[in-house]
N, C-alpha and C positions, 0 to 999 in steps of 0.2 A: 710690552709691560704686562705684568702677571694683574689679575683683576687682584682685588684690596681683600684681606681674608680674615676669619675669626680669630685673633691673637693677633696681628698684626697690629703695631703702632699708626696711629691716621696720622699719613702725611701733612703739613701744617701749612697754611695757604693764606693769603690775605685775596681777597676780592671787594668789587665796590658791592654792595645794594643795591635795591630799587631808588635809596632813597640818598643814594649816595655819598655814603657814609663805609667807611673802612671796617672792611668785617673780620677778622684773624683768629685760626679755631684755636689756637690756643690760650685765646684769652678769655675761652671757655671751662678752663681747668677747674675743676671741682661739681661741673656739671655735665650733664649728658647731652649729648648732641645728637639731632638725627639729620641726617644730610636727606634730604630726601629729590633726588635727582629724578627729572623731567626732558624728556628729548627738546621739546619748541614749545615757545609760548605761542599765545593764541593757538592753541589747539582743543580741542573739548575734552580728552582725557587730562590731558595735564592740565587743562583747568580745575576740574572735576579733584584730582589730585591734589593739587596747591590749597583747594578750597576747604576740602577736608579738613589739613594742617590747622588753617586757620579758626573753622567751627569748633578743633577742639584741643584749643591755646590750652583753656584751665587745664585740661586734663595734662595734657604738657607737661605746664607748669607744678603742676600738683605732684609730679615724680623726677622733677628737678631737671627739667628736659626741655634745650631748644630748640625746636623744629626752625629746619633750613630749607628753603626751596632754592633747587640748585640748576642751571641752566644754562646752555654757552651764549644765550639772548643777550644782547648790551643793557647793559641797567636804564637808560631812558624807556627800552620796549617791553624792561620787568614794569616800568615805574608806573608806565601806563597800562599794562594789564594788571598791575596789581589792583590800580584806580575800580576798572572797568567789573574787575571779580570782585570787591571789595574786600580786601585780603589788606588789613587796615594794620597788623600788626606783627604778623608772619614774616622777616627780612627773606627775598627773595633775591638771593646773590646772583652779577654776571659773570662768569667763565667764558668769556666774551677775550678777552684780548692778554697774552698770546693766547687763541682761539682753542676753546679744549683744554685748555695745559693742566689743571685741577683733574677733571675728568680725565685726560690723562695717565696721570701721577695716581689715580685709582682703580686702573684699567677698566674705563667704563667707558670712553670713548669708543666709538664706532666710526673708523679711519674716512670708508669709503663712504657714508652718510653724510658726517661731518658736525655730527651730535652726540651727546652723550643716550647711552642705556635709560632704561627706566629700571630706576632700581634705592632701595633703601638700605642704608649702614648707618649703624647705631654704634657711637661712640659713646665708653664710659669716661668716668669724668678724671681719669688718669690717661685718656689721650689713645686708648687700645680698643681696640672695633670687635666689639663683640656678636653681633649680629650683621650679615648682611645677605640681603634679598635682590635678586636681577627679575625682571619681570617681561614678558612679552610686550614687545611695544604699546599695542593694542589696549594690554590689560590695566585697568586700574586697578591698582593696591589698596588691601582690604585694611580700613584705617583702624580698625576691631584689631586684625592679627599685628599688626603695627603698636598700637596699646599696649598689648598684652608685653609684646615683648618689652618694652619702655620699662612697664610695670616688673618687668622681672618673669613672670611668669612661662 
């Protein structure tokens, strides 16, 4: 599968939450999305990552924009790391079972790991991916260059 590209339509997915609750991006239409994908939870980047999202909801929200934490984690080990980071309001989706299949469908998956990329795509609110960023596993995402783009800039 080809990774997800600028112009491209974001393939449409339903997954549970941390809070387990049905999540389907296109019942996002009219707003912007950002998927922002994290290899494992409990890990200290993708903590660090998720937490980010979360300190900064308003700003988010302020440019019509839902940040998604995205993860092949089962939603009981989002539910409780979300607990644990306090990530109170950030839905942190499972891509948990069939295992990848979202990641996937994005080509973000990484076969022989068995995890998705770290990586951010920013969906316009007509369903078409206008930005999207793959990251060294290691690296956390500058949540400034993240902003900016939301913001259009």
């Amino acid at each position: 599968m080809n990774r997800i590209a600028v112009g491209d339509m974001a393939p449409d997915f339903v997954l549970k939450d941390n809070r387990v609750q049905d999540v389907r991006l296109s019942e996002y239409r009219g707003k912007k999305v950002l998927l922002s994908w994290h290899p494992l939870a409990w890990t200290g980047v993708c903590a660090e990552q998720m937490k980010a999202l979360e300190a900064n909801l308003a700003e988010f929200e302020k440019y019509n924009t839902v940040p998604l934490g995205m993860s092949i984690d089962s939603y009981p080990s989002k539910n409780a790391w979300a607990k644990e980071l306090g990530v109170a309001n950030v839905k942190l989706l499972a891509d948990f079972w069939p295992h990848g299949k979202v990641a996937q469908d994005y080509g973000l998956f990484i076969e022989e790991k068995g995890f998705s990329e770290r990586a951010n795509v920013l969906i316009d609110e007509t369903g078409k991916v206008v930005w999207v960023k793959v990251y060294e596993i290691p690296e956390l995402p500058d949540i400034a260059e993240v902003l900016a783009k939301v913001r259009g800039e």
